[in-house]
Backbone atoms as SQL, in Angstrom:
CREATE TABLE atoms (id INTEGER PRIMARY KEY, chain TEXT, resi INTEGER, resn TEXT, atom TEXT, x REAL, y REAL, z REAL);
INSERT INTO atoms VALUES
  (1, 'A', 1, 'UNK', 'N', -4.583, 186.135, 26.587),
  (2, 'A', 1, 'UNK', 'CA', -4.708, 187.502, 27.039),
  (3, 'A', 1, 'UNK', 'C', -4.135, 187.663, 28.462),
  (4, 'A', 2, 'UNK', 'N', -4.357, 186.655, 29.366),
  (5, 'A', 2, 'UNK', 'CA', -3.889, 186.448, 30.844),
  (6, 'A', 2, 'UNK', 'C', -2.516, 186.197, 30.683),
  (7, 'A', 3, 'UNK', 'N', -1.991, 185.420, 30.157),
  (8, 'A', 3, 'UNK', 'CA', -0.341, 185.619, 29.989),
  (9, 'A', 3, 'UNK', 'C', 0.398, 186.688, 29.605),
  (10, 'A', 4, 'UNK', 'N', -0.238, 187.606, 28.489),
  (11, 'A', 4, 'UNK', 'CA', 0.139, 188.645, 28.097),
  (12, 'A', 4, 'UNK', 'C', 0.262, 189.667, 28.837),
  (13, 'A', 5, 'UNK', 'N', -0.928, 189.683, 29.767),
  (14, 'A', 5, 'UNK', 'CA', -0.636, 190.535, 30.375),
  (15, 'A', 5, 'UNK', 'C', 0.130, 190.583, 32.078),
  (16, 'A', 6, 'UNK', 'N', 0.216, 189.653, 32.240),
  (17, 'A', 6, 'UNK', 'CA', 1.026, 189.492, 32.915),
  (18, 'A', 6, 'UNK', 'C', 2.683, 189.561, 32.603),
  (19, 'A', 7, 'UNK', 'N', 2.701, 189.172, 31.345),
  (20, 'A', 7, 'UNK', 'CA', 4.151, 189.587, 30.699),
  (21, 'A', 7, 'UNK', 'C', 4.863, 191.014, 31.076),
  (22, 'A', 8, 'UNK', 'N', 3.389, 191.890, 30.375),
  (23, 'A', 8, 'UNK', 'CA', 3.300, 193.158, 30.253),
  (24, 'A', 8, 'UNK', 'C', 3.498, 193.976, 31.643),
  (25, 'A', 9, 'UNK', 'N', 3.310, 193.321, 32.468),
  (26, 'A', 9, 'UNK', 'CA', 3.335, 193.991, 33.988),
  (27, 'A', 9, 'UNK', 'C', 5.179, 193.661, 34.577),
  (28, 'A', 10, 'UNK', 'N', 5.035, 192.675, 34.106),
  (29, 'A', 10, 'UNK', 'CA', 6.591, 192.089, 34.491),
  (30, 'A', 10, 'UNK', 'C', 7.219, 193.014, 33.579),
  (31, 'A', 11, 'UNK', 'N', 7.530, 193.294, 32.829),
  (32, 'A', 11, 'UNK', 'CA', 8.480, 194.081, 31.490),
  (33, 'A', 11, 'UNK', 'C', 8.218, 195.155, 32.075),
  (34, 'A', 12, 'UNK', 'N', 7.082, 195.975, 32.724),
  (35, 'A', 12, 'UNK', 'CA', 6.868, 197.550, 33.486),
  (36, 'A', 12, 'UNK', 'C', 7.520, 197.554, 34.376),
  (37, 'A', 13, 'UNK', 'N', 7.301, 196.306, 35.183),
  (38, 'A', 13, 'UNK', 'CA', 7.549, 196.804, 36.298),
  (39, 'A', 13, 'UNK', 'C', 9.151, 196.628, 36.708),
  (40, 'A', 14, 'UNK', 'N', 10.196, 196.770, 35.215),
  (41, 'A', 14, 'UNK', 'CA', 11.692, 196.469, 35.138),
  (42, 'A', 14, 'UNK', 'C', 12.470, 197.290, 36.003),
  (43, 'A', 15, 'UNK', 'N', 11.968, 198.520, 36.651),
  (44, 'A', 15, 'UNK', 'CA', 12.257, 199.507, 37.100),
  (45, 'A', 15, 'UNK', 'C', 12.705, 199.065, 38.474),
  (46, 'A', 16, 'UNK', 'N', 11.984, 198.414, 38.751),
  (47, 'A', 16, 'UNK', 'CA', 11.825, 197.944, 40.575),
  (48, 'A', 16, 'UNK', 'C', 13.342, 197.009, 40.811),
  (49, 'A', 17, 'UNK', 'N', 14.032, 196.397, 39.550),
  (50, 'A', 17, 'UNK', 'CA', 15.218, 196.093, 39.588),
  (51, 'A', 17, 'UNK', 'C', 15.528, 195.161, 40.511),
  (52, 'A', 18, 'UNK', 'N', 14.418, 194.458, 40.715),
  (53, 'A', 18, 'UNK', 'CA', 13.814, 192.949, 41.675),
  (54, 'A', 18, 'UNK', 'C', 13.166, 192.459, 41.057),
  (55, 'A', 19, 'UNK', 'N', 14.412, 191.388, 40.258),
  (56, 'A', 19, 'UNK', 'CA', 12.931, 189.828, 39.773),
  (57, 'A', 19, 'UNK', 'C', 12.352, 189.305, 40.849),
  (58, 'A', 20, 'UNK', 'N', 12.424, 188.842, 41.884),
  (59, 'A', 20, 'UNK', 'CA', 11.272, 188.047, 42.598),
  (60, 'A', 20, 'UNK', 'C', 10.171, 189.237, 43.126),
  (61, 'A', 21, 'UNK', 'N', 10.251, 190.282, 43.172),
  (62, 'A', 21, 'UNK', 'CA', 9.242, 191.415, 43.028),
  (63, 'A', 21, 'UNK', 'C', 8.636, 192.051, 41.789),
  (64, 'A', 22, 'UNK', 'N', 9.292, 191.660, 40.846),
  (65, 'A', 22, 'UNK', 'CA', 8.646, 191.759, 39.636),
  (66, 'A', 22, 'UNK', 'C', 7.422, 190.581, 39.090),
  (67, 'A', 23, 'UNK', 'N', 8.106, 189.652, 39.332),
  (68, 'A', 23, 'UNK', 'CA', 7.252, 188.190, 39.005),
  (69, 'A', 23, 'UNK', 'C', 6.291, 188.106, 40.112),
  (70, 'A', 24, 'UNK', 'N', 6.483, 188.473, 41.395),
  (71, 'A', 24, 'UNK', 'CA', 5.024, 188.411, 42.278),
  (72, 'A', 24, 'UNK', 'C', 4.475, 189.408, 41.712),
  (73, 'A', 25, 'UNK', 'N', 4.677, 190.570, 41.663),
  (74, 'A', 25, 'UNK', 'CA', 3.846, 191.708, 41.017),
  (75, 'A', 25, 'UNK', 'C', 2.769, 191.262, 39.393),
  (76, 'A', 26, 'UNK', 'N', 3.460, 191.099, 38.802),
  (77, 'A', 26, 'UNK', 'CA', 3.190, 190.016, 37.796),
  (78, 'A', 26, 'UNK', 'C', 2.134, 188.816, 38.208),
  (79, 'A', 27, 'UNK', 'N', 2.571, 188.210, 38.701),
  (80, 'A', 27, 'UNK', 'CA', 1.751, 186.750, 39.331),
  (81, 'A', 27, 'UNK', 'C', 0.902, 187.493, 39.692),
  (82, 'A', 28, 'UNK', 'N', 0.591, 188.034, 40.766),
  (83, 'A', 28, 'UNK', 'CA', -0.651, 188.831, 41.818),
  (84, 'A', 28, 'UNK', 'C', -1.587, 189.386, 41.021),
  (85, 'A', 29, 'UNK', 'N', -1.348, 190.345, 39.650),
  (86, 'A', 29, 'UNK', 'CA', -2.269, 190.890, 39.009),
  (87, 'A', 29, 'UNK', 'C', -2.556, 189.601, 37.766),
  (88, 'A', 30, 'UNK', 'N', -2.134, 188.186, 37.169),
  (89, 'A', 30, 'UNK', 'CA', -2.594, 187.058, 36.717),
  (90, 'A', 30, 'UNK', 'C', -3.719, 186.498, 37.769),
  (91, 'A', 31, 'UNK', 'N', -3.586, 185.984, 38.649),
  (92, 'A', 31, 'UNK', 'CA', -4.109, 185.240, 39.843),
  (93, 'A', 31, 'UNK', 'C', -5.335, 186.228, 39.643),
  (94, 'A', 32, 'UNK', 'N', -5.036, 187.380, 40.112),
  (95, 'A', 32, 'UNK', 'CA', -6.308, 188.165, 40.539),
  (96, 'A', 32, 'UNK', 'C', -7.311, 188.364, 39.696),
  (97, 'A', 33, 'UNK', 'N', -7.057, 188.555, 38.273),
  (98, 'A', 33, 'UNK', 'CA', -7.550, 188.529, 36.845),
  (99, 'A', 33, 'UNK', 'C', -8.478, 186.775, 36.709),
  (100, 'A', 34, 'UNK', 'N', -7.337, 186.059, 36.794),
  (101, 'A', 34, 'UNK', 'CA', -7.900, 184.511, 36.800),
  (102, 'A', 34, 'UNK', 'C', -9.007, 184.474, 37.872),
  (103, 'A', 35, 'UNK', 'N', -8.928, 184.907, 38.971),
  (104, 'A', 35, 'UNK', 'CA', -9.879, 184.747, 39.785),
  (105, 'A', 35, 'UNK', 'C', -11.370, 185.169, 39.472),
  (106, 'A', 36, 'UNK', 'N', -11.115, 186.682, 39.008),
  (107, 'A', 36, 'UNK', 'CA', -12.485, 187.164, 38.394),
  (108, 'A', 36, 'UNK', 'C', -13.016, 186.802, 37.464),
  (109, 'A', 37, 'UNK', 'N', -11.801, 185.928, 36.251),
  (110, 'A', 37, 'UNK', 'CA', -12.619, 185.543, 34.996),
  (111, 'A', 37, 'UNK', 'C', -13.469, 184.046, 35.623),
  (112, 'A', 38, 'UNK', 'N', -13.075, 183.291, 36.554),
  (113, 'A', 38, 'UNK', 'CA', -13.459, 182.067, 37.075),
  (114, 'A', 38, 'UNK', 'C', -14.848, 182.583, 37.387),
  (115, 'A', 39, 'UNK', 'N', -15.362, 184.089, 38.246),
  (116, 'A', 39, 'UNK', 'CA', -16.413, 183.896, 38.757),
  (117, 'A', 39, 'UNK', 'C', -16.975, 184.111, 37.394),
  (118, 'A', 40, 'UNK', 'N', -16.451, 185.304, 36.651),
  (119, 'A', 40, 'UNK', 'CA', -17.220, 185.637, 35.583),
  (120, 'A', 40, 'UNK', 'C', -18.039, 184.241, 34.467),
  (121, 'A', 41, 'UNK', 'N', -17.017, 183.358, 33.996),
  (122, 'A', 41, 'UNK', 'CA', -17.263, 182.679, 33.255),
  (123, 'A', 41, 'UNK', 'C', -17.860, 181.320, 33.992),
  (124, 'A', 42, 'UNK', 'N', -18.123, 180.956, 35.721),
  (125, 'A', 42, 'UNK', 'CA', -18.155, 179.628, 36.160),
  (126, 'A', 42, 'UNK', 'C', -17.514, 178.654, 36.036),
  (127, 'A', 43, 'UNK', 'N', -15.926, 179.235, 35.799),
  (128, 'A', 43, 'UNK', 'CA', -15.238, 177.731, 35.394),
  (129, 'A', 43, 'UNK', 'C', -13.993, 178.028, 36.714),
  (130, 'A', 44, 'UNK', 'N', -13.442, 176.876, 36.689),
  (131, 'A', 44, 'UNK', 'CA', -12.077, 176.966, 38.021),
  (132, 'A', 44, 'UNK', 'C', -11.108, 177.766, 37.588),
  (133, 'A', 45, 'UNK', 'N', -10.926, 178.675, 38.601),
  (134, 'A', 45, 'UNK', 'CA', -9.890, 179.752, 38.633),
  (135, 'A', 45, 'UNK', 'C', -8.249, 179.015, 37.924),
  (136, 'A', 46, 'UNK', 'N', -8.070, 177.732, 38.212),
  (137, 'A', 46, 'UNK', 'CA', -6.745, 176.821, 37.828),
  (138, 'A', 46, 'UNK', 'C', -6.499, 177.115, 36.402),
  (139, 'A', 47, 'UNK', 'N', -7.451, 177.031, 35.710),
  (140, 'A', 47, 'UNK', 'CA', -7.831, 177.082, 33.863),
  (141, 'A', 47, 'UNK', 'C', -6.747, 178.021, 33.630),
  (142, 'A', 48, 'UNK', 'N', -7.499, 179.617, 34.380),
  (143, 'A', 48, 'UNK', 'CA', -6.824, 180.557, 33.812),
  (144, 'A', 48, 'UNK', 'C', -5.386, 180.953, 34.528),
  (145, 'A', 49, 'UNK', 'N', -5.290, 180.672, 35.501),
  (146, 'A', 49, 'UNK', 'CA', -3.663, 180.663, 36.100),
  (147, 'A', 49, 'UNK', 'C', -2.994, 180.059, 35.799),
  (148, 'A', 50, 'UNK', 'N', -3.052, 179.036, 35.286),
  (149, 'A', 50, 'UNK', 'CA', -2.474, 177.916, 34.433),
  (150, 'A', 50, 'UNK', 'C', -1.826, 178.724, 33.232),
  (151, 'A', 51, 'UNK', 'N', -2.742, 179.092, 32.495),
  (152, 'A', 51, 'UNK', 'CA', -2.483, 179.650, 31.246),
  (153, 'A', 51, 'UNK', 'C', -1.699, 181.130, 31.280),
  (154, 'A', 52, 'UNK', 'N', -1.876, 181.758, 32.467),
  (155, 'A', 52, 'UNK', 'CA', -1.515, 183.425, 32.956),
  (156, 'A', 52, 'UNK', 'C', -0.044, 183.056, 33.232),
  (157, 'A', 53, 'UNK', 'N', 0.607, 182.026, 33.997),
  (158, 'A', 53, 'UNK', 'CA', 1.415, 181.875, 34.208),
  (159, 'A', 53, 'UNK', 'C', 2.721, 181.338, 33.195),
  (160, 'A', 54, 'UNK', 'N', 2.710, 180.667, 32.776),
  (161, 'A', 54, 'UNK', 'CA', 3.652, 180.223, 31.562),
  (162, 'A', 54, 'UNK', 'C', 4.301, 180.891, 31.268),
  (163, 'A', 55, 'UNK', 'N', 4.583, 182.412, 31.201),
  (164, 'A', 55, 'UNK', 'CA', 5.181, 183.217, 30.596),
  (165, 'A', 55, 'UNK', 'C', 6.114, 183.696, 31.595),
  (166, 'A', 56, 'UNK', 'N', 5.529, 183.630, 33.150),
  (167, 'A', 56, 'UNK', 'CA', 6.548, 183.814, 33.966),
  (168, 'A', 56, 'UNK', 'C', 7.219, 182.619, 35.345),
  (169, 'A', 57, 'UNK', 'N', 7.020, 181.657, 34.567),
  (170, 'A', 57, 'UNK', 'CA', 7.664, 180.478, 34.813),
  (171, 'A', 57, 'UNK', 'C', 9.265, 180.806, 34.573),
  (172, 'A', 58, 'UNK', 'N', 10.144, 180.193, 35.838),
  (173, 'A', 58, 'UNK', 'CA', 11.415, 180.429, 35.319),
  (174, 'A', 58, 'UNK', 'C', 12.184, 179.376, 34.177),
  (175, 'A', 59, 'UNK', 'N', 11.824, 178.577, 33.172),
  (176, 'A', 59, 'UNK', 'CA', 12.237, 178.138, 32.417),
  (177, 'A', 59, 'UNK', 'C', 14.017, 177.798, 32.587),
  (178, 'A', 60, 'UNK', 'N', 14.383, 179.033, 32.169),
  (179, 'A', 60, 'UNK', 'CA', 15.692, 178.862, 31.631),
  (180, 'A', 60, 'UNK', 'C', 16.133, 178.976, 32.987),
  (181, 'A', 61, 'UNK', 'N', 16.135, 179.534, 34.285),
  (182, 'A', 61, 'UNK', 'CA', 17.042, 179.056, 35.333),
  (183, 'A', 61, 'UNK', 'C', 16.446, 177.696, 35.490),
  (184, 'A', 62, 'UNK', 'N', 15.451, 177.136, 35.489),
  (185, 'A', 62, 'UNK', 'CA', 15.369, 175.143, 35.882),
  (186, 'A', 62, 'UNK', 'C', 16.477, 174.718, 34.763),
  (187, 'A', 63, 'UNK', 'N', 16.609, 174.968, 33.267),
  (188, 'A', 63, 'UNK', 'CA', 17.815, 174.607, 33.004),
  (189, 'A', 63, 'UNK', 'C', 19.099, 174.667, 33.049),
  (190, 'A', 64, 'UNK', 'N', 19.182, 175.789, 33.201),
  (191, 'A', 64, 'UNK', 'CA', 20.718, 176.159, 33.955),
  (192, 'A', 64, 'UNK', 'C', 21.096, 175.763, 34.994),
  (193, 'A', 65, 'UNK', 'N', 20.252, 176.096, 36.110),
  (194, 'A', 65, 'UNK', 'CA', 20.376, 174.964, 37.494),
  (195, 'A', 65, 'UNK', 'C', 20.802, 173.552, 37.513),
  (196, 'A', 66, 'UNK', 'N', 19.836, 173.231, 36.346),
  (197, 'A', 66, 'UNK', 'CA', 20.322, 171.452, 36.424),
  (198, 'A', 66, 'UNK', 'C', 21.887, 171.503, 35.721),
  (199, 'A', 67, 'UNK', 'N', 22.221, 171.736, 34.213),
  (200, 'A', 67, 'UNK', 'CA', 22.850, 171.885, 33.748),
  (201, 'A', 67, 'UNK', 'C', 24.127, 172.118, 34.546),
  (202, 'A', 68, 'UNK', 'N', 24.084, 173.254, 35.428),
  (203, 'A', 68, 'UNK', 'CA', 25.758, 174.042, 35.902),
  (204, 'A', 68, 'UNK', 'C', 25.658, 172.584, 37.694),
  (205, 'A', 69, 'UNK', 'N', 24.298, 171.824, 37.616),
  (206, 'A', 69, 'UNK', 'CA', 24.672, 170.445, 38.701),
  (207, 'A', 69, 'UNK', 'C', 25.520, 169.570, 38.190),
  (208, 'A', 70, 'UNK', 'N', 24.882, 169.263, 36.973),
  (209, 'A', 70, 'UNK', 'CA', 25.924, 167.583, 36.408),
  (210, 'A', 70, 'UNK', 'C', 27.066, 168.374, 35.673),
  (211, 'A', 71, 'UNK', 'N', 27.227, 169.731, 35.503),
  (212, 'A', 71, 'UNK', 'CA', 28.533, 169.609, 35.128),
  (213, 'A', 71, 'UNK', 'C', 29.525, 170.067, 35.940),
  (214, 'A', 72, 'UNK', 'N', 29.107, 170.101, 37.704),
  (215, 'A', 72, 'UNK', 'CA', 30.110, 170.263, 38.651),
  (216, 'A', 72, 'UNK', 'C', 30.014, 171.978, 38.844),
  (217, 'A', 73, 'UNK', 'N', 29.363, 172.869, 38.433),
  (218, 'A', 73, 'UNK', 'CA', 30.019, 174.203, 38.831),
  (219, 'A', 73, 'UNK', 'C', 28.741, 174.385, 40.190),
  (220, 'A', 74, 'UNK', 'N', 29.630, 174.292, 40.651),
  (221, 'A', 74, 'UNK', 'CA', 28.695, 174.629, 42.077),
  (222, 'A', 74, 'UNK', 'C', 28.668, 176.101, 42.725),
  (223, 'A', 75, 'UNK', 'N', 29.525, 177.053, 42.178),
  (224, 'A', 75, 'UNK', 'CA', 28.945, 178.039, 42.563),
  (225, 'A', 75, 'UNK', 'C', 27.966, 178.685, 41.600),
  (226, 'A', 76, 'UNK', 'N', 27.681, 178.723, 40.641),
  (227, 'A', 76, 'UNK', 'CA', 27.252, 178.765, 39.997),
  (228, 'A', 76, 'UNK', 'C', 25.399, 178.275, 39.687),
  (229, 'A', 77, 'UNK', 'N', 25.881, 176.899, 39.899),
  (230, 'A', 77, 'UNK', 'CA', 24.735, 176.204, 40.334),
  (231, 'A', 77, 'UNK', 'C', 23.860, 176.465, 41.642),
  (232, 'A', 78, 'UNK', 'N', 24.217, 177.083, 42.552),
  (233, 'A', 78, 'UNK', 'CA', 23.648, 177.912, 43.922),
  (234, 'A', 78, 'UNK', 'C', 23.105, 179.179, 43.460),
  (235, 'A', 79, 'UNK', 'N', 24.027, 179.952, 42.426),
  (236, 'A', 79, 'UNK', 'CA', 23.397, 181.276, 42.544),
  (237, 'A', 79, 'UNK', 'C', 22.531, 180.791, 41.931),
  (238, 'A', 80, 'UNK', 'N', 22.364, 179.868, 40.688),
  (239, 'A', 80, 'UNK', 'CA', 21.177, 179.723, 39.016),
  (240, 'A', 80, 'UNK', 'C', 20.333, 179.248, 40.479),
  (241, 'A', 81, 'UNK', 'N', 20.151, 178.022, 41.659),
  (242, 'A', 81, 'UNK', 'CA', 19.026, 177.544, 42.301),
  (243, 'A', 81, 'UNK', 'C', 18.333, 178.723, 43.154),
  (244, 'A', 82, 'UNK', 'N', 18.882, 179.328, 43.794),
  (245, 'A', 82, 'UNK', 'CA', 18.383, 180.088, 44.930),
  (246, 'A', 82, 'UNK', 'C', 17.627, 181.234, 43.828),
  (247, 'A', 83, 'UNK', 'N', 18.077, 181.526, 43.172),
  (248, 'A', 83, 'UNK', 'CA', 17.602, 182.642, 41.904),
  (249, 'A', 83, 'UNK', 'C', 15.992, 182.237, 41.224),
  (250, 'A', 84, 'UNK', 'N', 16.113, 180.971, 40.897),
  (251, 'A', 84, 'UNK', 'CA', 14.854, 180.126, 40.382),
  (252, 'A', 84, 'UNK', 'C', 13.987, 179.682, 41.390),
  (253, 'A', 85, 'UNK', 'N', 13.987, 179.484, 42.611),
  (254, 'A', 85, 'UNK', 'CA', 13.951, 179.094, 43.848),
  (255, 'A', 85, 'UNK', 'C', 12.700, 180.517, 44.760),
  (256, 'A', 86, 'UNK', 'N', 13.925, 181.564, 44.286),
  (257, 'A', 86, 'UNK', 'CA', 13.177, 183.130, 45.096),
  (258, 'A', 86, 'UNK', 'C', 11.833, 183.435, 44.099),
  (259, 'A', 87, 'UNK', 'N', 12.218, 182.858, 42.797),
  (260, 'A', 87, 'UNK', 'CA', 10.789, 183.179, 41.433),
  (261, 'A', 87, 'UNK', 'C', 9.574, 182.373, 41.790),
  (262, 'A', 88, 'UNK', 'N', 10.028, 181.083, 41.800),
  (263, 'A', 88, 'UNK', 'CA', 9.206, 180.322, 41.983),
  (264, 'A', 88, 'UNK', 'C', 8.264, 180.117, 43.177),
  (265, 'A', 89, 'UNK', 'N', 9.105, 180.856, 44.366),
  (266, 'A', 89, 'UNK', 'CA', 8.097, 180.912, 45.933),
  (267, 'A', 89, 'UNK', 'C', 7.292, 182.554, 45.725),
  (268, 'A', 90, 'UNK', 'N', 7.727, 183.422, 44.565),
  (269, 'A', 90, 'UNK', 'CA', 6.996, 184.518, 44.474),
  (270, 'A', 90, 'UNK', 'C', 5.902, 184.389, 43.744),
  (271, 'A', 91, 'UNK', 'N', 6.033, 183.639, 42.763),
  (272, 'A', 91, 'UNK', 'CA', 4.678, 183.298, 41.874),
  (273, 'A', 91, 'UNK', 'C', 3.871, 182.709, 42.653),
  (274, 'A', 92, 'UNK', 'N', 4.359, 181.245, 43.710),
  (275, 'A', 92, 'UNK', 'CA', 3.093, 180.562, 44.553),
  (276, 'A', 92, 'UNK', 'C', 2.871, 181.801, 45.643),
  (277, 'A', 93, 'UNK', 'N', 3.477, 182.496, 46.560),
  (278, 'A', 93, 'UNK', 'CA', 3.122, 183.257, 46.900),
  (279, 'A', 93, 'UNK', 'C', 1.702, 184.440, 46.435),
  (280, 'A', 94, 'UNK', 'N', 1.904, 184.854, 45.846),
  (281, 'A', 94, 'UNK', 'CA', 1.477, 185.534, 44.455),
  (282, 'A', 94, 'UNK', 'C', -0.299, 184.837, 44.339),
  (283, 'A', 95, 'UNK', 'N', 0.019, 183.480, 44.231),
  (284, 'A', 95, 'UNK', 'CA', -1.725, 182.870, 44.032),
  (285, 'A', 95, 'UNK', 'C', -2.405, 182.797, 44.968),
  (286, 'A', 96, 'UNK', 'N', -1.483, 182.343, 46.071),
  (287, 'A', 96, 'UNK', 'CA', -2.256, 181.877, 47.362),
  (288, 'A', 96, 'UNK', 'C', -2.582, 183.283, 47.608),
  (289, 'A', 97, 'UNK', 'N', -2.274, 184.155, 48.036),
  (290, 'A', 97, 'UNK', 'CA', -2.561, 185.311, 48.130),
  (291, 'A', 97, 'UNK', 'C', -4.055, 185.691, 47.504),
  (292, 'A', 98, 'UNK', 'N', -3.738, 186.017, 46.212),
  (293, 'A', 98, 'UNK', 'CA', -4.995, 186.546, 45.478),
  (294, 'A', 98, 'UNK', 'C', -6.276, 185.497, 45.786),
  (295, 'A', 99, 'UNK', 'N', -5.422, 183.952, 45.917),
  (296, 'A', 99, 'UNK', 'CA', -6.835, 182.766, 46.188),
  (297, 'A', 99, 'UNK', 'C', -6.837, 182.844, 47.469),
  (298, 'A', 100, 'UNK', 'N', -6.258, 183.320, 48.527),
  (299, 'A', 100, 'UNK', 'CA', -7.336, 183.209, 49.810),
  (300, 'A', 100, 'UNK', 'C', -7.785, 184.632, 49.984),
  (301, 'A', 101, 'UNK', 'N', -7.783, 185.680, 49.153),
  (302, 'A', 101, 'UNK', 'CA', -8.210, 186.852, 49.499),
  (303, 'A', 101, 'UNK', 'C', -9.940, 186.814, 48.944),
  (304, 'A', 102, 'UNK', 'N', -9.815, 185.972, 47.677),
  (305, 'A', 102, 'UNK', 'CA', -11.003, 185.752, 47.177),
  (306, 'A', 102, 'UNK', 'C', -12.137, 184.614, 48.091),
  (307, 'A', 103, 'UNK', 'N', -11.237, 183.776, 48.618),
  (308, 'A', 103, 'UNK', 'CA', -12.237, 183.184, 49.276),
  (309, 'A', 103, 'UNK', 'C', -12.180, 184.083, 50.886),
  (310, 'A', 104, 'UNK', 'N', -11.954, 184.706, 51.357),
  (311, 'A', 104, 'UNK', 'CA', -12.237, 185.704, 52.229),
  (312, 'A', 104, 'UNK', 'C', -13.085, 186.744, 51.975),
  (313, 'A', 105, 'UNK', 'N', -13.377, 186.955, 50.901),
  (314, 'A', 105, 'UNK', 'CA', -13.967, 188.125, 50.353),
  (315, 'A', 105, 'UNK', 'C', -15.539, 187.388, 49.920),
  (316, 'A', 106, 'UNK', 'N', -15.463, 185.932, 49.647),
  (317, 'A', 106, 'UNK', 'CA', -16.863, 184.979, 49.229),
  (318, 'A', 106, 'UNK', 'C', -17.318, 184.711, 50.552),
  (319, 'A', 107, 'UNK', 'N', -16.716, 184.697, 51.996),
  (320, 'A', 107, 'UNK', 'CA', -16.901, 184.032, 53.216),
  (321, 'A', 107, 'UNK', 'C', -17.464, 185.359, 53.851),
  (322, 'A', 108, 'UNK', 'N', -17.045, 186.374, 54.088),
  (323, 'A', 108, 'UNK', 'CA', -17.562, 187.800, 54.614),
  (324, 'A', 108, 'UNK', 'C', -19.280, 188.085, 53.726),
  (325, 'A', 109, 'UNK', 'N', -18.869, 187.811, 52.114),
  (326, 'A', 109, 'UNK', 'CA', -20.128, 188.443, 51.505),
  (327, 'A', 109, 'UNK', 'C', -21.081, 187.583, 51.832),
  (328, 'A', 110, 'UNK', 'N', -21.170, 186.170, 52.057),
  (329, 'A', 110, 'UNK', 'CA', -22.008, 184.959, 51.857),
  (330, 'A', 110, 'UNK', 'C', -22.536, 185.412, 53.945),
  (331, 'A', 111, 'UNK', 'N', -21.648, 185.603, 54.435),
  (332, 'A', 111, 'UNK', 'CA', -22.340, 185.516, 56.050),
  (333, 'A', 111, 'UNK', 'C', -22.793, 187.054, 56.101),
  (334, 'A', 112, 'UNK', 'N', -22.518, 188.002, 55.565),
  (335, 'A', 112, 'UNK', 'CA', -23.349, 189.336, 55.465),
  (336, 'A', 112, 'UNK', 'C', -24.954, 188.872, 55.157),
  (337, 'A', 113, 'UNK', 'N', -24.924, 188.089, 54.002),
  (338, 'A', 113, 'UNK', 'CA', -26.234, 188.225, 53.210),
  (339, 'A', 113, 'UNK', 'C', -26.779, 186.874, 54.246),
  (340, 'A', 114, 'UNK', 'N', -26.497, 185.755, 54.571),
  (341, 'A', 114, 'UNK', 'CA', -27.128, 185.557, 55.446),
  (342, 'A', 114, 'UNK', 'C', -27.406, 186.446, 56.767),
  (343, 'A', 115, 'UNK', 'N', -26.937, 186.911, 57.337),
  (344, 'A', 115, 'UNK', 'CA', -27.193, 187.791, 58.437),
  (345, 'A', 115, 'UNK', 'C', -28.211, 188.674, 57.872),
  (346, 'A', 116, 'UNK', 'N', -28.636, 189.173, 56.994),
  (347, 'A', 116, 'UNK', 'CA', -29.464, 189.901, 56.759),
  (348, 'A', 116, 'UNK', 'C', -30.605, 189.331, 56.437),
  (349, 'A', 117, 'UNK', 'N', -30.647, 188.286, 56.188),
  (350, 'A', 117, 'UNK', 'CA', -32.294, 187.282, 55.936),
  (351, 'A', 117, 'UNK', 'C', -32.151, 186.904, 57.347);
């Protein structure tokens, strides 16, 4: 369901006519989802980002990248790396984000409620 819909956000959000803004957009609402099902269910947020993500993994540029290396096309091979490269720092972007917002958001609520006892 977490992959899907993260699919589903990426395929909307085609408009924006920026993959590495599409796939953080994407990533950010997985992560953030994973995060809540972690508190919801008590299990590690990793489970479900793990699984949310797969779908917007760049796959086919890691093969093309390698591919257009050993067979010499080097311009080619720059645009396929830097391309797979901008996806891949938007998706980690993308988690760390949603995961230190959540533990900012557990660190504020946890010293509120102590402060109040």
């Amino acid at each position: 369901m977490i992959g899907a819909l993260g699919w589903f956000i990426y395929l909307i959000s085609d408009s924006l006519n920026n993959i590495f803004l599409q796939s953080f957009i994407a990533m950010l609402c997985v992560s953030l989802l994973a995060e809540f099902f972690a508190r919801f269910f008590k299990a590690p947020a990793t489970i479900f980002i793990i699984i949310g993500c797969f779908p917007l993994v760049p796959g086919s540029g890691i093969y093309y990248t390698m591919l257009y290396a050993v067979q010499g096309m080097n311009d080619l091979f720059m645009e396929s790396f830097l391309s797979t490269l901008g996806t891949s720092l938007s998706l980690a972007l993308a988690i760390l984000i949603s995961s230190t917002t959540f533990q900012i958001y557990k660190r504020i609520k946890t010293r509120n409620f102590v402060d109040m006892g």
